[in-house]
N, C-alpha and C positions, 0 to 999 in steps of 0.2 A: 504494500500500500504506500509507503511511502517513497518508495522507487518511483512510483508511479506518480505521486502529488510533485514530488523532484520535477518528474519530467514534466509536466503541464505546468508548473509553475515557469519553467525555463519556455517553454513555448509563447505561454500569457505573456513574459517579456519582450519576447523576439516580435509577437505579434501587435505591441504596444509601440516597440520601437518603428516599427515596418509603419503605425500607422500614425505616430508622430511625422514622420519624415513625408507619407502621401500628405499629410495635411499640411506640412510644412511648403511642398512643391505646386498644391497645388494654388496656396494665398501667393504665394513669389507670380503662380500665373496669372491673377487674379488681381494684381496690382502692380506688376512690370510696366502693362501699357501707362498708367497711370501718372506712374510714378516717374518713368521715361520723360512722358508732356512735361509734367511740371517742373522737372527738369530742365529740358529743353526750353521751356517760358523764361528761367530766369537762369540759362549759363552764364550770364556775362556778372553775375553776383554771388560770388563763391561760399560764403556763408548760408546763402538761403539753400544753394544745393548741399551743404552738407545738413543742414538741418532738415530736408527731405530723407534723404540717404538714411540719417538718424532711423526716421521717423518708420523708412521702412525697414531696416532692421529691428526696431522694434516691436513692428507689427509681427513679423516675422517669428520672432523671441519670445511674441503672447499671444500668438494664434489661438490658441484654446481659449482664449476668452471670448472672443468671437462665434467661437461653435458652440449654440445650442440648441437645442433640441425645438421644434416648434410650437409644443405642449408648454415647455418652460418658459418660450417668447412671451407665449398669448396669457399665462399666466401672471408672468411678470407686468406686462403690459397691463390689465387688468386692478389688479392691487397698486401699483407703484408704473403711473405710466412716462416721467422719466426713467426709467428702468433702462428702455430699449435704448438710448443715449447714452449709459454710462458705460461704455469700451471707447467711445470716441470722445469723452469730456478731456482725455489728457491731451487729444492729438489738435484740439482749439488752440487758435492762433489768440495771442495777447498782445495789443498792437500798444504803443503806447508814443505819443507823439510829443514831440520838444518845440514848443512854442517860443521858448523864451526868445528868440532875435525876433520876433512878430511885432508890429504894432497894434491895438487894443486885442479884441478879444475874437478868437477863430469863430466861423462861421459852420455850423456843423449840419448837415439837411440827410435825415436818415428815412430811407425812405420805407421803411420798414420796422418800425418800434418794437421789441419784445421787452 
């Protein structure tokens, strides 16, 4: 018996790793094109593509938080419907603007209030 839990226990891992790595191949496919553009949008400013690059390494690095189940979505969704927003709350841009050489006061027109 325990020959045997040995062996399924070492299967269970091989079969966790094999499906770490699908899931890992398949988000890299799933955001290369993406992540390419936006790239490409802003090469001439080296900072911002590495804070991309960042971004998709760590997408990468926490793919499973991304995957779940559609039972657990609509659950979540249901009880706590920012739920479905919190894997992307870290990857929010925080823009923060330096006025001071400005004369009086910026003019801000948002066209969309939240």
């Amino acid at each position: 018996m325990k020959k045997t839990m040995d062996m399924v226990r070492g299967h269970d891992k091989k079969l966790n790793e094999e499906l770490k790595k699908l899931n890992h191949d398949v988000a890299l496919y799933t955001i290369e094109k993406f992540i390419n553009d936006i790239k490409s949008d802003y090469k001439d400013i080296a900072e911002v593509v590495g804070v991309i690059e960042e971004v998709k390494e760590d997408i990468l690095k926490n793919v499973d938080i991304f995957i779940t189940s559609q039972l657990q979505a609509s659950q979540a969704q249901v009880i706590f419907p920012w739920m479905k927003e919190v894997p992307f709350k870290k990857y929010e841009v925080n823009l923060i603007v330096d006025n001071s050489g400005s004369a009086g006061a910026p003019v801000i027109i948002e066209q969309n209030p939240t």
